[in-house]
VEXSEDREN-76684 format. One record per residue: residue in one letter; x, y, z of N, C-alpha, C in turn. Coordinates in steps of 0.05 Angstrom, whole numbers. Layout:
N
- residuo n.c1 n.c2 n.c3 ca.c1 ca.c2 ca.c3 c.c1 c.c2 c.c3
- A X Y Z X Y Z X Y Z
...
//
This chain:
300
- residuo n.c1 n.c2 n.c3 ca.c1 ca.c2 ca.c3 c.c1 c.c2 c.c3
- X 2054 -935 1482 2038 -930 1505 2055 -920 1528
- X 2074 -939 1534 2097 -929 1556 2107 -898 1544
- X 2110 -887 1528 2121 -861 1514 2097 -843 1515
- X 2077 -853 1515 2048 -833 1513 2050 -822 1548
- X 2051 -842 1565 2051 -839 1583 2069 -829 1608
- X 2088 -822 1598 2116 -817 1600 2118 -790 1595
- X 2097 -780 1576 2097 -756 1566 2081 -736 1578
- X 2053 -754 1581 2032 -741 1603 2045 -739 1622
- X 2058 -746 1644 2078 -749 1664 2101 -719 1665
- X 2106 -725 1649 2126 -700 1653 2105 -667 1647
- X 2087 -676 1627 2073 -647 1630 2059 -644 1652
- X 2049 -663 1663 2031 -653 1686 2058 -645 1710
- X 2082 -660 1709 2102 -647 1730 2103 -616 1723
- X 2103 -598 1699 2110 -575 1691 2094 -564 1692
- X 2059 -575 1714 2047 -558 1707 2034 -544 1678
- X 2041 -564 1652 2025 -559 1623 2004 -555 1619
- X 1994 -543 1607 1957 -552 1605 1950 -567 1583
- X 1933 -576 1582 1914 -598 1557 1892 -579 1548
- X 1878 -574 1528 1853 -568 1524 1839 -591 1527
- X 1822 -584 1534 1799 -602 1536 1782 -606 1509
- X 1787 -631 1498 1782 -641 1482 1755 -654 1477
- X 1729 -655 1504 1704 -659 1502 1702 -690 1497
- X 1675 -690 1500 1668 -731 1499 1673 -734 1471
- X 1654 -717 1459 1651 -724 1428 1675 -732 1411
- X 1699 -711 1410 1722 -714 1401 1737 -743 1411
- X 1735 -748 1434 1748 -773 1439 1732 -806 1424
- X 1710 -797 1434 1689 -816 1417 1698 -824 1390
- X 1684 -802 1375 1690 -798 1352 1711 -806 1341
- X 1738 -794 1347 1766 -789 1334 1787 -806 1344
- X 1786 -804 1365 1808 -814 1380 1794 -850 1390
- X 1780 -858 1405 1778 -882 1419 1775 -901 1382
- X 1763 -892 1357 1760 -913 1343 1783 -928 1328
- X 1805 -898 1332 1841 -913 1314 1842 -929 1346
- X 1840 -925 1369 1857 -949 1377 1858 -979 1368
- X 1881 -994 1380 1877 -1025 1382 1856 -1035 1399
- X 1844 -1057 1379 1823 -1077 1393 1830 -1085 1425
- X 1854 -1089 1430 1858 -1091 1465 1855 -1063 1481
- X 1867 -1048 1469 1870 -1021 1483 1830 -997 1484
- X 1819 -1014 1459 1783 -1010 1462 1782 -1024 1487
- X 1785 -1053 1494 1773 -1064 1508 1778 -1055 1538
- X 1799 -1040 1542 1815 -1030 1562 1790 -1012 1572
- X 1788 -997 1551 1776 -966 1557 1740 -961 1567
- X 1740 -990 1566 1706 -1001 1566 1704 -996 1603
- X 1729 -1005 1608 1733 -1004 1647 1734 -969 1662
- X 1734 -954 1641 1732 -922 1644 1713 -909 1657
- X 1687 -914 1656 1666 -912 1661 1647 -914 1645
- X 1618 -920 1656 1590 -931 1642 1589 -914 1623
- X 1590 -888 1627 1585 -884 1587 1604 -888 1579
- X 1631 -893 1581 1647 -896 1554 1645 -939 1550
- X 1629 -948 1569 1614 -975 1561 1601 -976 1546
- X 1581 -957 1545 1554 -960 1536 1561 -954 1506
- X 1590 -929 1505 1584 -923 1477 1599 -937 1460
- X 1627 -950 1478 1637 -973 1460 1630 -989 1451
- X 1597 -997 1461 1587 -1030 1461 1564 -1023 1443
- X 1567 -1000 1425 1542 -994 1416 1551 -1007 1381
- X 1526 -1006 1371 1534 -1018 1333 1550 -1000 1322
- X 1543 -978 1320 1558 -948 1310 1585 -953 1311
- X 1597 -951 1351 1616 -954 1342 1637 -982 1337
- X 1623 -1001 1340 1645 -1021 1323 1642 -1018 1297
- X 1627 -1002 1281 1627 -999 1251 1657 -974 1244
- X 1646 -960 1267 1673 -946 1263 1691 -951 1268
- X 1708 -970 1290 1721 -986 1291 1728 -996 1272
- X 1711 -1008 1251 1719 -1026 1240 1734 -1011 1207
- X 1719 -994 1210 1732 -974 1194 1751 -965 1190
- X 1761 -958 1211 1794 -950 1214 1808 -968 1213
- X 1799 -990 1221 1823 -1009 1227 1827 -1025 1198
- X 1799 -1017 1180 1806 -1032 1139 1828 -1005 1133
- X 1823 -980 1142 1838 -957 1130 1868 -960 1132
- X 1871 -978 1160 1902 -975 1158 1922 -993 1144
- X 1944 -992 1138 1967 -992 1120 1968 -1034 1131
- X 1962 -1031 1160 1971 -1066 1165 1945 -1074 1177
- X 1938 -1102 1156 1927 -1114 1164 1925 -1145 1184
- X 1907 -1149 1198 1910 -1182 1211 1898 -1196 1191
- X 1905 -1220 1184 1889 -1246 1170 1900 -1270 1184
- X 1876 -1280 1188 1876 -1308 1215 1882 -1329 1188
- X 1899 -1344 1181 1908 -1369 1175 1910 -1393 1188
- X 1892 -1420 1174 1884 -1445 1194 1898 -1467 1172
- X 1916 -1480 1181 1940 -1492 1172 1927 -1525 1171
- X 1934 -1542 1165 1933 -1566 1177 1943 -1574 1200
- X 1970 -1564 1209 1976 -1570 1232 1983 -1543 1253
- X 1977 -1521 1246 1984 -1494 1253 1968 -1474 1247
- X 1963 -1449 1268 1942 -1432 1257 1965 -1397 1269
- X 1962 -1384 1252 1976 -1352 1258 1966 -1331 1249
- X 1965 -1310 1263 1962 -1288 1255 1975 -1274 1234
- X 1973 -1274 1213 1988 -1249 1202 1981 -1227 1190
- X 2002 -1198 1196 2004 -1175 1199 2009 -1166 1179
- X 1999 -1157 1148 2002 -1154 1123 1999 -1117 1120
- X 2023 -1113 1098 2013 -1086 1084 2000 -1096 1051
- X 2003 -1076 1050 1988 -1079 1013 2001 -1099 997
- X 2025 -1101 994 2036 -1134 981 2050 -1139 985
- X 2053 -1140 1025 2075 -1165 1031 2060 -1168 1058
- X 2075 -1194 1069 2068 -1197 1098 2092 -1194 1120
- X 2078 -1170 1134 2108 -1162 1148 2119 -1183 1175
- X 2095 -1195 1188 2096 -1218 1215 2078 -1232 1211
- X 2087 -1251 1231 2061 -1276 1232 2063 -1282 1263
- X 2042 -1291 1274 2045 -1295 1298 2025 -1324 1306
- X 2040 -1347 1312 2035 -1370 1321 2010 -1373 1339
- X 1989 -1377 1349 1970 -1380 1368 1959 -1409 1371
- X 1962 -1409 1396 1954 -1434 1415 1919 -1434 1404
- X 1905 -1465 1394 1881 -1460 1397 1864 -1461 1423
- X 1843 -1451 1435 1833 -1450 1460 1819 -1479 1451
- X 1812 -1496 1439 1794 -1517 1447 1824 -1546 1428
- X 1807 -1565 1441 1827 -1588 1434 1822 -1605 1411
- X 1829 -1595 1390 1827 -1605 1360 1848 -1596 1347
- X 1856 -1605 1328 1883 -1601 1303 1865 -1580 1293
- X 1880 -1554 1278 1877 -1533 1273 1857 -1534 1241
- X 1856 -1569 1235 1847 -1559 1201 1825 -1576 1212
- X 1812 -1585 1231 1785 -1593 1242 1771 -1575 1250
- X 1782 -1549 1247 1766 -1519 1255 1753 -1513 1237
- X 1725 -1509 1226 1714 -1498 1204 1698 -1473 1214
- X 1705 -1454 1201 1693 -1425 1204 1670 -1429 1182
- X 1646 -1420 1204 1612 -1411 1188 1612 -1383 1183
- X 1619 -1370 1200 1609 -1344 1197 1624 -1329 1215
- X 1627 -1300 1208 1652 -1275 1230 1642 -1258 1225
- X 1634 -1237 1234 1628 -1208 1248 1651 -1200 1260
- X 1669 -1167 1255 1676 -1152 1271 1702 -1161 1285
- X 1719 -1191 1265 1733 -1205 1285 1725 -1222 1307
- X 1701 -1230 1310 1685 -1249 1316 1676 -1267 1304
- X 1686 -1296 1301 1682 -1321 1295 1665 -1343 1301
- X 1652 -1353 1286 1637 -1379 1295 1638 -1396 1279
- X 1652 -1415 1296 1662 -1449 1288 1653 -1465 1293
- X 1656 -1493 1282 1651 -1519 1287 1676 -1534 1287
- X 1683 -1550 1313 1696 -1573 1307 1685 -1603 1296
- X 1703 -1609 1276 1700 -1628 1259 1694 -1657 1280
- X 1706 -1661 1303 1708 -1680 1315 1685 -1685 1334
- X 1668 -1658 1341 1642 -1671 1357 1620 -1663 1350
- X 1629 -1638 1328 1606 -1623 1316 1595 -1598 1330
- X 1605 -1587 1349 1600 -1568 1373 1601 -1540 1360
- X 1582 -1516 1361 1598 -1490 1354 1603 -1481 1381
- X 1619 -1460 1368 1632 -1447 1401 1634 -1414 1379
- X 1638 -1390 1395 1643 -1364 1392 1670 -1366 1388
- X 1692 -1351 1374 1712 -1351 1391 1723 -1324 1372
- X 1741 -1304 1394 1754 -1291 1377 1784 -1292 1385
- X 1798 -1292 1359 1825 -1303 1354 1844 -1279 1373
- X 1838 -1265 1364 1855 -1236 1380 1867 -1235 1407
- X 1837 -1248 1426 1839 -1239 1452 1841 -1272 1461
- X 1851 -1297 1445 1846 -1314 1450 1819 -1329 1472
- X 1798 -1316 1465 1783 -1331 1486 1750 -1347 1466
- X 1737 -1365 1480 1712 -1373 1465 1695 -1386 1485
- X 1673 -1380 1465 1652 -1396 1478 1641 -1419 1466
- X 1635 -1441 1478 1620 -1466 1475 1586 -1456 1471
- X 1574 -1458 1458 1550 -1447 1445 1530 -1475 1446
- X 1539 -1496 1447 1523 -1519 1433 1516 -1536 1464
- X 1486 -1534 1461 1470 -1544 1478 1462 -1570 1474
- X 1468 -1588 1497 1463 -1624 1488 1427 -1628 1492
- X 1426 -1610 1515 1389 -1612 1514 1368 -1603 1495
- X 1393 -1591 1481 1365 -1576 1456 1377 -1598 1427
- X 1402 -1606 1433 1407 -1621 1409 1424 -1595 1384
- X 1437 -1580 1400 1446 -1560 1383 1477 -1564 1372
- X 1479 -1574 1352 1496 -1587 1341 1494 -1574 1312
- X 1525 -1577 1294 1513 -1561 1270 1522 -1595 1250
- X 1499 -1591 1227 1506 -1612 1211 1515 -1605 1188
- X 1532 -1613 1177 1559 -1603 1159 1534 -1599 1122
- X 1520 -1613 1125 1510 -1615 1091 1481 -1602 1090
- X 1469 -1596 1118 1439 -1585 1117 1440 -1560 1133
- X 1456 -1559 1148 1454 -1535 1167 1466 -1499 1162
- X 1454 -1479 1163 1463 -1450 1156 1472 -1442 1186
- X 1490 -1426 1181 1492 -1403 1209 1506 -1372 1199
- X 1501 -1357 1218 1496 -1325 1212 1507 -1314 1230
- X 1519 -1288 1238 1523 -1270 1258 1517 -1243 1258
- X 1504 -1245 1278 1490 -1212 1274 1491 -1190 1294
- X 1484 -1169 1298 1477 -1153 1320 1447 -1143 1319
- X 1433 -1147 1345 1403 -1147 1345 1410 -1110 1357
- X 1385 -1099 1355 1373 -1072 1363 1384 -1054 1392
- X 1394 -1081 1407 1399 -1082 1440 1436 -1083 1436
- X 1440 -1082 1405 1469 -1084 1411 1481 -1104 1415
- X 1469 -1134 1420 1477 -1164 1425 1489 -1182 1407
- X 1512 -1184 1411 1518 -1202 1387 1500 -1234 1391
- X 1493 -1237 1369 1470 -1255 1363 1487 -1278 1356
- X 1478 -1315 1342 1478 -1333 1336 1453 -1342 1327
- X 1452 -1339 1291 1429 -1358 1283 1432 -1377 1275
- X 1425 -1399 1286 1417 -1434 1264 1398 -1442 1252
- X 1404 -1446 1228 1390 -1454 1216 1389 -1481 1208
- X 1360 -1498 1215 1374 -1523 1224 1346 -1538 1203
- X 1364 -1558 1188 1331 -1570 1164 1333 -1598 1177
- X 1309 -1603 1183 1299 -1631 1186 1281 -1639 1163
- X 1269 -1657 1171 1263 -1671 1147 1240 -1659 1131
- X 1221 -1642 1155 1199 -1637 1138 1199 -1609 1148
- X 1214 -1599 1158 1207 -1575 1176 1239 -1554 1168
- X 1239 -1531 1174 1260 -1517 1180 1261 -1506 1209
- X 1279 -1503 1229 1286 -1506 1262 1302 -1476 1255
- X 1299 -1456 1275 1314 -1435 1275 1325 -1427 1302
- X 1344 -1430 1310 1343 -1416 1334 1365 -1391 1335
- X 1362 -1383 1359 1382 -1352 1360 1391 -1346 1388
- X 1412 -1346 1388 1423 -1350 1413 1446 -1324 1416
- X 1437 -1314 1442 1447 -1293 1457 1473 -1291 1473
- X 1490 -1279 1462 1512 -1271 1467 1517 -1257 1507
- X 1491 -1253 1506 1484 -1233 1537 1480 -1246 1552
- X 1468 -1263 1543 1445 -1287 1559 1451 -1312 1556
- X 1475 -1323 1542 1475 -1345 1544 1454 -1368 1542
- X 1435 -1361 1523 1404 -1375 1519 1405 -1382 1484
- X 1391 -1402 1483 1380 -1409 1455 1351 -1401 1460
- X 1339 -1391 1441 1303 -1384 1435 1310 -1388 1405
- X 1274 -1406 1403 1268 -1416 1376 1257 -1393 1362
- X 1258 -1389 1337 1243 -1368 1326 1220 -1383 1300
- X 1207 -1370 1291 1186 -1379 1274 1203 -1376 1244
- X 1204 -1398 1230 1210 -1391 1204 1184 -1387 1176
- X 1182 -1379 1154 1161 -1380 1135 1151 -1396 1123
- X 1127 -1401 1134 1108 -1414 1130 1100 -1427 1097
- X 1091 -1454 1099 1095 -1474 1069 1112 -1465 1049
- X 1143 -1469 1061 1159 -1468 1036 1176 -1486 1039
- X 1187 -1490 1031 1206 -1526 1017 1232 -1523 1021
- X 1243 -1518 1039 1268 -1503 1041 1283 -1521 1053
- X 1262 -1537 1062 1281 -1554 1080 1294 -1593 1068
- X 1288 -1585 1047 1293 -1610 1020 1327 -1606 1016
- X 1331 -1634 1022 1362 -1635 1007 1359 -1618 975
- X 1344 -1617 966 1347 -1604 941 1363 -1569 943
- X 1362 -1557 956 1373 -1525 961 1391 -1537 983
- X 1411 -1510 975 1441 -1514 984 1434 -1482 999
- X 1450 -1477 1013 1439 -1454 1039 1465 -1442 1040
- X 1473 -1413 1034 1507 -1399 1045 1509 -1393 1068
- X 1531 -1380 1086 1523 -1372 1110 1512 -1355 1109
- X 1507 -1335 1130 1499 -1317 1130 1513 -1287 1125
- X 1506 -1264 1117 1515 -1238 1109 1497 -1220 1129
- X 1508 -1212 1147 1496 -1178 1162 1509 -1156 1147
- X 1482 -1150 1150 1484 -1115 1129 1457 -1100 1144
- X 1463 -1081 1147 1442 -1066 1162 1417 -1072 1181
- X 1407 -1075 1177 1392 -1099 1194 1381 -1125 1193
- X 1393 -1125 1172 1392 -1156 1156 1415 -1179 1158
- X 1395 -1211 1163 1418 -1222 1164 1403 -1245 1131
- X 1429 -1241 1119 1421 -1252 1091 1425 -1284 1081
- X 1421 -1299 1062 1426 -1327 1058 1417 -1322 1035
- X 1443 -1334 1010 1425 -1345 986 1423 -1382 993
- X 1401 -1381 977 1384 -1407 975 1386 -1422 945
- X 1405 -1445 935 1403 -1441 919 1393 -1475 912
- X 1372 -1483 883 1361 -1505 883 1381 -1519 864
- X 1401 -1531 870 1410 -1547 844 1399 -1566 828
- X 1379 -1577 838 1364 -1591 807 1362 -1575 791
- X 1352 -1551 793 1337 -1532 773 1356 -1507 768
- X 1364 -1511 741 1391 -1486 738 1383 -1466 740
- X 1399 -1453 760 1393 -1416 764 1369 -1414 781
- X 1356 -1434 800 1333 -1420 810 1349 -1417 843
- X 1354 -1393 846 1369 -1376 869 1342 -1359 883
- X 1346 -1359 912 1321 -1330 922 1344 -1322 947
- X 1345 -1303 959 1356 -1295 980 1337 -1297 1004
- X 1342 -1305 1029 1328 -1299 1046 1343 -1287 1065
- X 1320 -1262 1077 1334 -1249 1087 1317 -1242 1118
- X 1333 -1247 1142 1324 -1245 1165 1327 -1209 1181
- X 1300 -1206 1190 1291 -1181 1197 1312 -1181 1232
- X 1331 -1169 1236 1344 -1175 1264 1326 -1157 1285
- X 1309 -1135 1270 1289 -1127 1295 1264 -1135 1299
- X 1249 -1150 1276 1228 -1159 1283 1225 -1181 1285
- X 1257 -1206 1282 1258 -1230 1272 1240 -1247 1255
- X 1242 -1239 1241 1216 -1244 1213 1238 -1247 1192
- X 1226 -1274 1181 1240 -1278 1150 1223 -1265 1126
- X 1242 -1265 1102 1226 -1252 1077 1247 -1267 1058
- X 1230 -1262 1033 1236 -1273 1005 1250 -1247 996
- X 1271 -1243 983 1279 -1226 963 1293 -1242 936
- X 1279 -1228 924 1290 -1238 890 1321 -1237 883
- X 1326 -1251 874 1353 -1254 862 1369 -1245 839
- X 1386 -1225 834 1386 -1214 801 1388 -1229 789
- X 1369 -1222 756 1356 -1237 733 1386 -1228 717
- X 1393 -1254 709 1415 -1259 689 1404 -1252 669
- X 1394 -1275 664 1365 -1281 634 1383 -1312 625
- X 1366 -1317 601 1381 -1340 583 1386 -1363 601
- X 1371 -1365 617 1372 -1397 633 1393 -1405 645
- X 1408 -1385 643 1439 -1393 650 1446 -1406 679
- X 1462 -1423 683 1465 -1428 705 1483 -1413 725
- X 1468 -1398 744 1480 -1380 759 1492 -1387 787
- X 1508 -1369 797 1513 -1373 833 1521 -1339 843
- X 1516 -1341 874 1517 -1319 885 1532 -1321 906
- X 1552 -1297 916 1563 -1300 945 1560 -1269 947
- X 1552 -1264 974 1542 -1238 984 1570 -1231 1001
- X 1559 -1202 1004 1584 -1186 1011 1571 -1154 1030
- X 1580 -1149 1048 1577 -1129 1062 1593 -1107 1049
- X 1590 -1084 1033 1612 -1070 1026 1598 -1034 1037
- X 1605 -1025 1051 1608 -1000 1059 1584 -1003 1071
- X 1571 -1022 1095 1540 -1029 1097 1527 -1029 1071
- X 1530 -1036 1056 1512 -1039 1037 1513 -1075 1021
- X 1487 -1087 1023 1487 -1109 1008 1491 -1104 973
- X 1520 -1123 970 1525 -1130 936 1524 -1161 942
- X 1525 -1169 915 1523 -1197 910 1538 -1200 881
- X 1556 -1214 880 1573 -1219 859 1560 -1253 841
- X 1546 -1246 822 1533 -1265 805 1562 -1277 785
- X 1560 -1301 788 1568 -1318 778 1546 -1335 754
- X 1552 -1331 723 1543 -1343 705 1557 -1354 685
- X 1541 -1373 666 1551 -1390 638 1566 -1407 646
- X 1573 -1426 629 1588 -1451 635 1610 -1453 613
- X 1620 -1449 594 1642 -1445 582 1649 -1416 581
- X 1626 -1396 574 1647 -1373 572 1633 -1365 599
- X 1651 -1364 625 1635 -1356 656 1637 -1321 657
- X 1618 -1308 667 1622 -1284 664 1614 -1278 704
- X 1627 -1253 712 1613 -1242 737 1612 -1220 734
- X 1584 -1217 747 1562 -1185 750 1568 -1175 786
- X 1573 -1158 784 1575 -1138 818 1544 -1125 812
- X 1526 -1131 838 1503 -1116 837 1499 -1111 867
- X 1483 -1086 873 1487 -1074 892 1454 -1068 906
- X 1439 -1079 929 1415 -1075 933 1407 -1050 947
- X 1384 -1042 940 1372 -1025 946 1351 -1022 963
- X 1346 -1034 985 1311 -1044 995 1317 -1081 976
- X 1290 -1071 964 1293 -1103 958 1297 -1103 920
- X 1310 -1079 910 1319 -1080 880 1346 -1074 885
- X 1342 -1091 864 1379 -1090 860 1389 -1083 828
- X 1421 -1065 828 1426 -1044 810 1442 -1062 804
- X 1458 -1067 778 1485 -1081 762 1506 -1060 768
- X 1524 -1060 777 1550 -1036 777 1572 -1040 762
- X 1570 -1066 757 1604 -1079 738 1598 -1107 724
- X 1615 -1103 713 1614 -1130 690 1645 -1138 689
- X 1650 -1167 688 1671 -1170 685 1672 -1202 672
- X 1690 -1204 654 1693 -1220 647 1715 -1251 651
//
């Protein structure tokens, strides 16, 4: 940066010229390779280059460049220590130590769900979620004592999403005894609002086990899975613009087999990696379409 700038500096002393390079090109090309601090920098530029940093588009492209390049970050949570480290393809070149922002030992941190380098945790010690992202060291306390918003470790789901308005979202999914509790809480607004979940279904029985959640296009996803009954899996999947739940089917193994699922965002597109059999275990990569889904690989 000091050399970038150093450089502009002496051309503008000589009188150099720049072409003008237009919004689009910078948009486009240039603002999405920067670093996550140096985006956040550029948000203080002016209202449109706010509006267009803060939009879905481009943190997808963001997020794009920054899987393309040669070094990656991976946040590591230690028992007694948590660090950054800065990886190429098969080695790790640094690690970098970080202070946690809230006051718990680092292996009482349990991560539900991340978006974008955006995290949402629970501490083990009061039960509280909070936002937090590791990068810029900062978080938010999320959990409301008047609503009772607390996450419970063996019944409770959570999700992260981006709504229509561009807002990074918080869904809970919260089972009581006879009921399922949803709420969704605003990143903008600092508010919890309840939402309506689907009507006479049983979801809320210790019997089904709930994943977190998966954003993929406008969907925020959950498999559901019943362990009394082998293999009976359904996805549910939450509408982020109309906030409406729906049933989607689960790929058919066959042969009764006892199956499992963990979902995956891959190029925006929902796959689900099926897990089946019990001595000889096999896994299927399948890839959805709307609400069918294609087999792409087999592996044994």
């Amino acid at each position: 940066m000091k050399k970038l700038k150093g450089c502009l500096y002496s051309a503008s002393e000589s009188n150099t010229k720049f072409p003008d390079l237009g919004p689009d090109l910078i948009m486009s090309e240039i603002l999405p390779r920067l670093p996550a601090k140096c985006v956040g920098r550029a948000k203080k530029v002016c209202k449109e280059w706010l509006s267009c940093i803060s939009s879905k588009e481009f943190v997808m492209m963001h997020c794009r460049h920054m899987c393309k390049g040669s070094r990656q970050k991976i946040l590591s949570i230690g028992q007694e220590s948590c660090f950054i480290s800065i990886t190429t393809v098969d080695l790790v070149d640094e690690k970098t130590m970080i202070t946690l922002p809230f006051h718990v030992r680092p292996s009482d941190v349990w991560i539900l769900s991340s978006l974008n380098g955006l995290l949402c945790v629970c501490l083990r010690n009061t039960f509280e979620m909070l936002i937090w992202n590791p990068l810029i060291r900062s978080c938010i306390n999320i959990s409301d004592s008047k609503s009772y918003v607390f996450f419970k470790i063996y019944s409770d789901a959570v999700g992260l999403y981006i709504d229509s308005s561009n807002d990074y979202r918080v869904l809970h999914i919260k089972r009581g005894r006879f009921t399922v509790d949803v709420m969704a809480y605003s990143r903008r607004t600092s508010h919890w609002k309840r939402i309506p979940f689907l009507q006479k279904r049983h979801y809320h029985t210790n019997g089904y086990v709930w994943s977190g959640g998966t954003f993929c296009e406008d969907g925020l996803y959950f498999t559901v899975f019943q362990f009394w009954l082998a293999g009976d899996i359904v996805i549910i999947r939450f509408d982020v613009n109309t906030e409406t739940f729906s049933e989607i089917g689960f790929p058919y193994v066959g042969n009764g087999e006892t199956c499992q699922g963990n979902l995956v965002n891959m190029n925006n597109k929902l796959h689900v990696f099926v897990s089946h059999g019990f001595i000889d275990m096999a896994v299927d990569l399948w890839r959805y379409e709307g609400e069918h889904c294609l087999v792409l690989n087999y592996t044994c």
